[in-house]
Biopython code that builds the backbone (N, CA, C, O; Angstrom):
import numpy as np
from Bio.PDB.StructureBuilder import StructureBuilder

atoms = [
    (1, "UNK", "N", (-1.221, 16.572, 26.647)),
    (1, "UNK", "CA", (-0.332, 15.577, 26.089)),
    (1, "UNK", "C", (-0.292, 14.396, 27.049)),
    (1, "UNK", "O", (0.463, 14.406, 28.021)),
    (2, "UNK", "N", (-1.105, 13.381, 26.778)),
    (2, "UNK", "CA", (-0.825, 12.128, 27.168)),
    (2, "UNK", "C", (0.075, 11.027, 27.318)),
    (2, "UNK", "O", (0.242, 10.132, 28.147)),
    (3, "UNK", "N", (0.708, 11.465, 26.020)),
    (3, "UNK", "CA", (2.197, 10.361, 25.948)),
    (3, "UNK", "C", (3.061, 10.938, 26.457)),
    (3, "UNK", "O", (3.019, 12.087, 26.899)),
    (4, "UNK", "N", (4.153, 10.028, 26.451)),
    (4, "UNK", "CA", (5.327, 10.452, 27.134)),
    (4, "UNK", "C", (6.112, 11.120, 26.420)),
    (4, "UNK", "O", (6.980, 10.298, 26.127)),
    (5, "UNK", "N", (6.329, 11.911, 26.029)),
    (5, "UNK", "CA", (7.246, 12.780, 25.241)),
    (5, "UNK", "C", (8.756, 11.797, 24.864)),
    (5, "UNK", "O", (9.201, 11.394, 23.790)),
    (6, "UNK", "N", (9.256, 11.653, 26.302)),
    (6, "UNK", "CA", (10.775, 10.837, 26.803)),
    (6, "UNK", "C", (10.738, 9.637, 25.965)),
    (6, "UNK", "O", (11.813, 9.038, 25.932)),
    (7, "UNK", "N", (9.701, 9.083, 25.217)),
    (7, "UNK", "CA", (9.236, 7.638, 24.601)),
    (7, "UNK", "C", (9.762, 7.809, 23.152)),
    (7, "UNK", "O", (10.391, 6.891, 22.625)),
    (8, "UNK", "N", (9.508, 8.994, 22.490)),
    (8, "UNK", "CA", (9.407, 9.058, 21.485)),
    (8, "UNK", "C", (10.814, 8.433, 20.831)),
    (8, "UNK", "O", (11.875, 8.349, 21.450)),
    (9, "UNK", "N", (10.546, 7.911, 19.120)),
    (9, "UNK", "CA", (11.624, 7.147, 18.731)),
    (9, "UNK", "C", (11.740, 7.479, 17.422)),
    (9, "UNK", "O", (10.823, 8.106, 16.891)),
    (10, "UNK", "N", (12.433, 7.258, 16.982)),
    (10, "UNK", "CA", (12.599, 7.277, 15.367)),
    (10, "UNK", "C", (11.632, 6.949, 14.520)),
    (10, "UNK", "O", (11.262, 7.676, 13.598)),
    (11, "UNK", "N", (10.968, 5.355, 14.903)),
    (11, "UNK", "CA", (10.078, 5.008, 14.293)),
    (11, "UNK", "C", (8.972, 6.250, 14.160)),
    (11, "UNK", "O", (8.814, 7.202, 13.397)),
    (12, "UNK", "N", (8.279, 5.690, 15.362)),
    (12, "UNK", "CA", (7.401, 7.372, 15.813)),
    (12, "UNK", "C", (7.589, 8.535, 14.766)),
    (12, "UNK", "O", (6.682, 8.733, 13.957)),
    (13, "UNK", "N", (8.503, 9.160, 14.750)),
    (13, "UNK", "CA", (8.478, 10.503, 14.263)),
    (13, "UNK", "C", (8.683, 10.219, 12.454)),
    (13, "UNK", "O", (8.551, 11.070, 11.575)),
    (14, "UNK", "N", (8.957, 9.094, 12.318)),
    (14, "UNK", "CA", (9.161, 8.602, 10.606)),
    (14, "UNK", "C", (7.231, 8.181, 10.214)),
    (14, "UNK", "O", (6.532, 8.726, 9.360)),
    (15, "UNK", "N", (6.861, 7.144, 11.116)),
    (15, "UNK", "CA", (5.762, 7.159, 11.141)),
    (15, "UNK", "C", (4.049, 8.265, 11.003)),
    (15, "UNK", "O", (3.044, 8.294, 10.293)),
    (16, "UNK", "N", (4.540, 8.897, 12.005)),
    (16, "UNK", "CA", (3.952, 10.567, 12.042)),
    (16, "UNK", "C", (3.950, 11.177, 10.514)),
    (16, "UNK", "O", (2.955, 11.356, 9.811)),
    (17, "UNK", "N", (5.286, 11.444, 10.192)),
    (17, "UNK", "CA", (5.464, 12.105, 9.246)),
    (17, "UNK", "C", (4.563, 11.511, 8.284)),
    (17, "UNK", "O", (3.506, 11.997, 7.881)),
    (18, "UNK", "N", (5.102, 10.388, 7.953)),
    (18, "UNK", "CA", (4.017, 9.867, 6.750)),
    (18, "UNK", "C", (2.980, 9.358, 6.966)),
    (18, "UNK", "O", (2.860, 8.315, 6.322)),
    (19, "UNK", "N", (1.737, 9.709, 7.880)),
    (19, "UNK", "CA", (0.497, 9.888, 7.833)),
    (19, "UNK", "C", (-0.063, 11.333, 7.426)),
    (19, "UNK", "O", (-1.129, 11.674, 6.912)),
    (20, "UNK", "N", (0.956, 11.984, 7.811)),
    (20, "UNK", "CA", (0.608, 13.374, 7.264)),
    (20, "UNK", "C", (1.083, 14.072, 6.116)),
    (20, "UNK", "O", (0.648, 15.174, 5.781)),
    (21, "UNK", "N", (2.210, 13.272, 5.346)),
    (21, "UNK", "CA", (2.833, 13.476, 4.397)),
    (21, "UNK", "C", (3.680, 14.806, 4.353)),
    (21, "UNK", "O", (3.738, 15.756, 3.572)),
    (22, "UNK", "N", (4.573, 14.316, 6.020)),
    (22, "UNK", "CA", (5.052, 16.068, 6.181)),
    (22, "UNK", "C", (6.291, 15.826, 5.862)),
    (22, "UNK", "O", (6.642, 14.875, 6.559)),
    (23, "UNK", "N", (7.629, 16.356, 4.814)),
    (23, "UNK", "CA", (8.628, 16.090, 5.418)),
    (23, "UNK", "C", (9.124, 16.778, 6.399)),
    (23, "UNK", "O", (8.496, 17.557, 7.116)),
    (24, "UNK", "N", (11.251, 16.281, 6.513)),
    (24, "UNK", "CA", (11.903, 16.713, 7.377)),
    (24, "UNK", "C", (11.819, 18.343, 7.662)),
    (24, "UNK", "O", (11.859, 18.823, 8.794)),
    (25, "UNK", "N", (11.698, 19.093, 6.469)),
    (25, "UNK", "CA", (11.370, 20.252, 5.997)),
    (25, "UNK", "C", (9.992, 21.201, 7.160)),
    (25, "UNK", "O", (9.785, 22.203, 7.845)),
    (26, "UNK", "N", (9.626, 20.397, 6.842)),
    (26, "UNK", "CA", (8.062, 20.896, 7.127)),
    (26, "UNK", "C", (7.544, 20.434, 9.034)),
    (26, "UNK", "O", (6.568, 20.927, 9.600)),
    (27, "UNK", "N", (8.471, 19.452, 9.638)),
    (27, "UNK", "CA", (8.371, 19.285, 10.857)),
    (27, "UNK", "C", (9.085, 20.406, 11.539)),
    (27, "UNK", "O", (8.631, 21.095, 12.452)),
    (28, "UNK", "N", (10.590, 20.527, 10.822)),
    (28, "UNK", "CA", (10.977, 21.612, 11.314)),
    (28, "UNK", "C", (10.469, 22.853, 11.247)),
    (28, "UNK", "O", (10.538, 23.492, 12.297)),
    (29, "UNK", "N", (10.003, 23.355, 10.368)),
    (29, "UNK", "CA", (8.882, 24.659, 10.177)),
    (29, "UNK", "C", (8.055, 24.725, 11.433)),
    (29, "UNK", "O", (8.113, 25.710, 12.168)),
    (30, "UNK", "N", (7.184, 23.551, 11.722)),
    (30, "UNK", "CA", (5.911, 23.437, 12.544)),
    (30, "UNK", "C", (6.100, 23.215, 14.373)),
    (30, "UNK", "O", (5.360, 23.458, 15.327)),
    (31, "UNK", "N", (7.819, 22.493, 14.200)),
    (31, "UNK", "CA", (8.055, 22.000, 15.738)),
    (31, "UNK", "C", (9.180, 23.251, 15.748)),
    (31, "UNK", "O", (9.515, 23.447, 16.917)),
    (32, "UNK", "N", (9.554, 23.743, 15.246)),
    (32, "UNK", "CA", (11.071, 25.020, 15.432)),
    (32, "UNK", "C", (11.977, 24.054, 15.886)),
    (32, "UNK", "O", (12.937, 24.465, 16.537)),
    (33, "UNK", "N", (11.879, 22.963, 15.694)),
    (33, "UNK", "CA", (13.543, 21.799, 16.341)),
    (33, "UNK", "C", (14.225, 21.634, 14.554)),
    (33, "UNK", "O", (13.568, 21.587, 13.515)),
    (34, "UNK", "N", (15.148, 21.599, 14.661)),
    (34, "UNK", "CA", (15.928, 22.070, 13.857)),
    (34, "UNK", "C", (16.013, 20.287, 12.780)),
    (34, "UNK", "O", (16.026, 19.219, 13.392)),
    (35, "UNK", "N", (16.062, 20.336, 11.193)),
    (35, "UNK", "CA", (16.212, 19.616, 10.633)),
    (35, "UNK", "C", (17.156, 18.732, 10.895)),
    (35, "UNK", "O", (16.825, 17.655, 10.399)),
    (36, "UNK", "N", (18.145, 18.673, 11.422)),
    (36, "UNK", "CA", (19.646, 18.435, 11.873)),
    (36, "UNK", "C", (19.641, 17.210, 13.113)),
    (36, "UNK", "O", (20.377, 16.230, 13.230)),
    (37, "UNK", "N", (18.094, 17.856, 14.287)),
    (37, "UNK", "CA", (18.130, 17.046, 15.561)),
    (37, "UNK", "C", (17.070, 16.382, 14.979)),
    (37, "UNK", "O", (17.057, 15.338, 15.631)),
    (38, "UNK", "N", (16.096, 16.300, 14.110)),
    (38, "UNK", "CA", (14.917, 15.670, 12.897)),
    (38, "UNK", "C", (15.623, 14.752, 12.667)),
    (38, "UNK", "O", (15.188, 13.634, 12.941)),
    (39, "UNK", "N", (16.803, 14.868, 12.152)),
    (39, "UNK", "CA", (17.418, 13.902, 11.141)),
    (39, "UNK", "C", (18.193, 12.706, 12.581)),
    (39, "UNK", "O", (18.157, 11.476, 12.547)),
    (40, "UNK", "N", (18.727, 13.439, 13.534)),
    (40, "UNK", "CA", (19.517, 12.298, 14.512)),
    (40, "UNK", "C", (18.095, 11.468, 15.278)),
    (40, "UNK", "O", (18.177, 10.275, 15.572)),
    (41, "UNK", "N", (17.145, 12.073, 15.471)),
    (41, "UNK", "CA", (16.602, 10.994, 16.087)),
    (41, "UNK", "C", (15.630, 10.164, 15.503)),
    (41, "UNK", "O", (14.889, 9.477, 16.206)),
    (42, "UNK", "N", (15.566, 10.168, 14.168)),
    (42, "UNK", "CA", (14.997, 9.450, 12.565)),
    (42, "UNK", "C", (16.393, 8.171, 12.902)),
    (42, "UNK", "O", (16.204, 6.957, 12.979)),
    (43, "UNK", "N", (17.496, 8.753, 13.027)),
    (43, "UNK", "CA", (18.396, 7.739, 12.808)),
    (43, "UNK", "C", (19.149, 7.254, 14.585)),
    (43, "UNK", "O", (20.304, 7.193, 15.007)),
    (44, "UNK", "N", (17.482, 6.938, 15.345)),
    (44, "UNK", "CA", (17.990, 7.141, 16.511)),
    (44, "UNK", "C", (19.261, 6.996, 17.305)),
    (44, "UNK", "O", (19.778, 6.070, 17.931)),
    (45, "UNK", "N", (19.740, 8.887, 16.921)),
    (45, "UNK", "CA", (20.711, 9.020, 17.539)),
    (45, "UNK", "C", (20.056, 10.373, 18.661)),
    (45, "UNK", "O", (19.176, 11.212, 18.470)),
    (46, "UNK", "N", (20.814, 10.137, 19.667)),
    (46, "UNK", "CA", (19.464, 11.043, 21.020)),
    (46, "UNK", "C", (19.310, 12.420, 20.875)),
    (46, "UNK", "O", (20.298, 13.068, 20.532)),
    (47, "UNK", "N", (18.314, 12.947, 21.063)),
    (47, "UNK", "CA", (18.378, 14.210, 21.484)),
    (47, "UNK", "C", (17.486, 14.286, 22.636)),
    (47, "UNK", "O", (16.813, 13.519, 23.325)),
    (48, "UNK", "N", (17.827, 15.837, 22.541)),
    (48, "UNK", "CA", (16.961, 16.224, 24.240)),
    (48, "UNK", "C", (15.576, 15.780, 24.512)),
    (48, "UNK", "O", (14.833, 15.562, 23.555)),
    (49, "UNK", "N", (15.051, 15.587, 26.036)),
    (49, "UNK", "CA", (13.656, 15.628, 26.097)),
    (49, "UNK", "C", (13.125, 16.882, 25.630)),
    (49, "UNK", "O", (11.903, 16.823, 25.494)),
    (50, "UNK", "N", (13.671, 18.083, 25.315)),
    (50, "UNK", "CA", (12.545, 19.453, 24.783)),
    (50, "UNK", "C", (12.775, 19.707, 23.441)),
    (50, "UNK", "O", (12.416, 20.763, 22.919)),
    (51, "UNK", "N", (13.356, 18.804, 22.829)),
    (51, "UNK", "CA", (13.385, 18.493, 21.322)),
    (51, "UNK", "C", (12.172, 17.701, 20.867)),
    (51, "UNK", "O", (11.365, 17.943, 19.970)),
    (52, "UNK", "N", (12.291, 16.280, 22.072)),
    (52, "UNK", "CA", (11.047, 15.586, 21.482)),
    (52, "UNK", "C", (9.877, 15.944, 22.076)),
    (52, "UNK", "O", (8.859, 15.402, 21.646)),
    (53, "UNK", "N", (9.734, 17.139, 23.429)),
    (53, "UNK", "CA", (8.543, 17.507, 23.520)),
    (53, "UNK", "C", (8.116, 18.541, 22.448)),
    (53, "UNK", "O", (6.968, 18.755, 22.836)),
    (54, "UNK", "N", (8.290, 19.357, 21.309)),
    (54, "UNK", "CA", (8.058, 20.220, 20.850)),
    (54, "UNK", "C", (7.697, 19.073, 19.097)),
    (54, "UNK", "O", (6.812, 19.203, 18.251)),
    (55, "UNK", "N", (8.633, 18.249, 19.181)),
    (55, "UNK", "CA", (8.309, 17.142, 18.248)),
    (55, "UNK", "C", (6.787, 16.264, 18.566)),
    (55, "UNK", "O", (6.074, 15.799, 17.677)),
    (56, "UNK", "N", (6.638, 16.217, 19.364)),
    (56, "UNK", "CA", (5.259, 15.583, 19.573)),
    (56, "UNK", "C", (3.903, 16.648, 19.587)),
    (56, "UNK", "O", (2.734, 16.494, 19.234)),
    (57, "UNK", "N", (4.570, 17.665, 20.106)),
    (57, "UNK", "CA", (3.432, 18.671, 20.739)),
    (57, "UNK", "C", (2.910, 19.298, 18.874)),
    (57, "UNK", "O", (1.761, 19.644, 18.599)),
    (58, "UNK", "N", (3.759, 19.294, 18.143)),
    (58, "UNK", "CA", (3.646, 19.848, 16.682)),
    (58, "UNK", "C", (3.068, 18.581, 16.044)),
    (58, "UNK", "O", (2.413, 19.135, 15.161)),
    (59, "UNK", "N", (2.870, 17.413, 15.884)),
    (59, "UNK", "CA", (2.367, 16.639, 15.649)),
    (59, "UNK", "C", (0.921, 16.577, 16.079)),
    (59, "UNK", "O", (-0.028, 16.736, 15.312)),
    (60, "UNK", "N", (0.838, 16.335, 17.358)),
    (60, "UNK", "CA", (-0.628, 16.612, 18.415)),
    (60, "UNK", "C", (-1.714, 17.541, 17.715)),
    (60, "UNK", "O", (-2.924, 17.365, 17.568)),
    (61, "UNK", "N", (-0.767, 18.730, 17.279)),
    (61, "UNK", "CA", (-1.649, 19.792, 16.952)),
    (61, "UNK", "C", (-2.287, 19.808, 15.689)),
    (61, "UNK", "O", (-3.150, 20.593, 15.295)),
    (62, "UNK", "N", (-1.560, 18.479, 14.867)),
    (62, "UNK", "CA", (-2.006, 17.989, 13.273)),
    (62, "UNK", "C", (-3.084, 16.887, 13.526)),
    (62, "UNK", "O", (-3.692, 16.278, 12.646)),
    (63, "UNK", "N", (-3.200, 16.756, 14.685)),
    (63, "UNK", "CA", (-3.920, 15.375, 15.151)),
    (63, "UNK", "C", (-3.279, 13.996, 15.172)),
    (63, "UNK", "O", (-3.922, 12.950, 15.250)),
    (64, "UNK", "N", (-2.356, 14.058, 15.120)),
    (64, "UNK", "CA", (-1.322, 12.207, 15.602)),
    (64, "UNK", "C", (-1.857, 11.949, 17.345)),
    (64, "UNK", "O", (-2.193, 12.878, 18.079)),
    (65, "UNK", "N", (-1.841, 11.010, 17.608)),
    (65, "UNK", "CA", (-1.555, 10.190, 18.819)),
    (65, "UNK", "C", (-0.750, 9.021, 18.616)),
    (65, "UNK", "O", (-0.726, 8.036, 17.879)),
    (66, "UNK", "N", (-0.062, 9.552, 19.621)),
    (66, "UNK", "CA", (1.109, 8.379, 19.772)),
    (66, "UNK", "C", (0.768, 7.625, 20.901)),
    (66, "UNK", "O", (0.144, 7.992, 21.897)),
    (67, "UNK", "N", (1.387, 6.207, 20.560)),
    (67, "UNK", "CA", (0.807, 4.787, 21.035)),
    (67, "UNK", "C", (2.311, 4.147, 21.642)),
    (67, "UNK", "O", (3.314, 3.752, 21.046)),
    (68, "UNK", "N", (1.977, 4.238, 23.087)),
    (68, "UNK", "CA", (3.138, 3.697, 23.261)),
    (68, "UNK", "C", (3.039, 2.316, 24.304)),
    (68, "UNK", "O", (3.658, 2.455, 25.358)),
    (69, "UNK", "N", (2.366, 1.080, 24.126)),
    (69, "UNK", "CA", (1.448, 0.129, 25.105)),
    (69, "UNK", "C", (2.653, -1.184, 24.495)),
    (69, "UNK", "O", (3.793, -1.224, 24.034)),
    (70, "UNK", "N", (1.425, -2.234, 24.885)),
    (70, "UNK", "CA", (1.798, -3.407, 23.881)),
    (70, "UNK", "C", (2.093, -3.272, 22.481)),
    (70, "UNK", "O", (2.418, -4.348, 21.981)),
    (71, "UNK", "N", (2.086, -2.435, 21.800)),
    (71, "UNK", "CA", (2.009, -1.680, 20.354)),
    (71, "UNK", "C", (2.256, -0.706, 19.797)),
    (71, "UNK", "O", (1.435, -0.334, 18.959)),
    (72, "UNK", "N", (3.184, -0.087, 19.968)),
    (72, "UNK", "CA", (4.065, 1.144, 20.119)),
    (72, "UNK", "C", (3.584, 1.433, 18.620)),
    (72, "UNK", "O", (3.426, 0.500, 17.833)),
    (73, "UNK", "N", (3.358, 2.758, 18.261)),
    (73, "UNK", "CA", (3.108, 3.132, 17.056)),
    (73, "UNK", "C", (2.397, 4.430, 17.408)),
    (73, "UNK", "O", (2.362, 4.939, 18.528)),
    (74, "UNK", "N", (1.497, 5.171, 15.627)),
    (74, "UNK", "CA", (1.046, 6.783, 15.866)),
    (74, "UNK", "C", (-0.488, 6.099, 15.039)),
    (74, "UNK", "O", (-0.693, 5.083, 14.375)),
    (75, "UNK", "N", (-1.139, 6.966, 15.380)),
    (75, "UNK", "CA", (-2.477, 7.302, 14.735)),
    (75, "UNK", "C", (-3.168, 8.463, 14.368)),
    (75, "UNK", "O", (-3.206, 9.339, 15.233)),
    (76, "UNK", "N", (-3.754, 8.701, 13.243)),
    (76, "UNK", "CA", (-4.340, 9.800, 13.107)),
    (76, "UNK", "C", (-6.057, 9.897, 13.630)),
    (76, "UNK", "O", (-6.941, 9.088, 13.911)),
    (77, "UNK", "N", (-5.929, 11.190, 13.573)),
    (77, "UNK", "CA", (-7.429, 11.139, 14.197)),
    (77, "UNK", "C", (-7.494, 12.894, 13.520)),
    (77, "UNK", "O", (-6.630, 13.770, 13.508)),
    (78, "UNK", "N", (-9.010, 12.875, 12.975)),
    (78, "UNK", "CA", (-9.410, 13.838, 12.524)),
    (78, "UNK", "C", (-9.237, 15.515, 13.527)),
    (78, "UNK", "O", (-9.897, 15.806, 14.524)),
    (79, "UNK", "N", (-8.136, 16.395, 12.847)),
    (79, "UNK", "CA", (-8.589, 17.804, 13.366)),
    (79, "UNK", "C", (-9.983, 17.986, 13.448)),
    (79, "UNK", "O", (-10.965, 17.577, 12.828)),
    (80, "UNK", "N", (-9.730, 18.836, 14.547)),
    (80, "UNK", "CA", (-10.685, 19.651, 14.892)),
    (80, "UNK", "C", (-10.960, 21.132, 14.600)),
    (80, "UNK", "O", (-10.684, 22.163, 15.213)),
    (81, "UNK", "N", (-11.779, 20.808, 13.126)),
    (81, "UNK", "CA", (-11.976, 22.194, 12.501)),
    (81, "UNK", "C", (-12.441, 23.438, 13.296)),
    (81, "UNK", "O", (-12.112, 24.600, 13.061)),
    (82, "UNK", "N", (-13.222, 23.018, 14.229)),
    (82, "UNK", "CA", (-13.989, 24.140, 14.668)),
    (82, "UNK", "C", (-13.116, 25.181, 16.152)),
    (82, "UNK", "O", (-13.566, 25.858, 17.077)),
    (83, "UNK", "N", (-11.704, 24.807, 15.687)),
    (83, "UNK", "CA", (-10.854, 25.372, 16.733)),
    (83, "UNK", "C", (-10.449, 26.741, 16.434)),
    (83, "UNK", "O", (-9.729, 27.357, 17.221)),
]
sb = StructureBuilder()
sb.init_structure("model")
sb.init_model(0)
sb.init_chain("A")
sb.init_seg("    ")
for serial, (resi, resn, name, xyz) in enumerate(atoms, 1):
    if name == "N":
        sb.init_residue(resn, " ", resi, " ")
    sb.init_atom(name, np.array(xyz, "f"), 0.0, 1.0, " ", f" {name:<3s}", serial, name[0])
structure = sb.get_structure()
């Protein structure tokens, strides 16, 4: 994990979602952080750094990279089938 976990924002995790067309539902399934702390930091209100490390790290594993430079934003990039 390259990014900063501590970075992550609302945008970010709204963004994420809809490249992958996951909802609130379905992050929580994949990250085990609860729909509830999904929903406060969508409406950035804070949660923990091991909320948003498990929020990124479940993303990562769908293939997102998060962009956090002059241009803060996520990108997809093709899984890696052969894992």
């Amino acid at each position: 994990m390259s990014f900063d976990y501590k970075l992550l924002t609302g945008a970010h995790v709204k963004a994420a979602r809809g490249l992958i067309s996951w909802t609130q539902d379905d992050l929580e399934r994949e990250s085990t952080v609860s729909k509830r702390s999904i929903n406060n930091i969508e409406k950035e209100i804070s949660i923990t750094d091991r909320l948003k490390r498990d929020i990124v790290e479940a993303f990562e594993r769908e293939g997102i990279e998060f962009l956090n430079s002059d241009a803060p934003g996520v990108r997809l990039h093709k899984k890696n089938t052969q894992e």
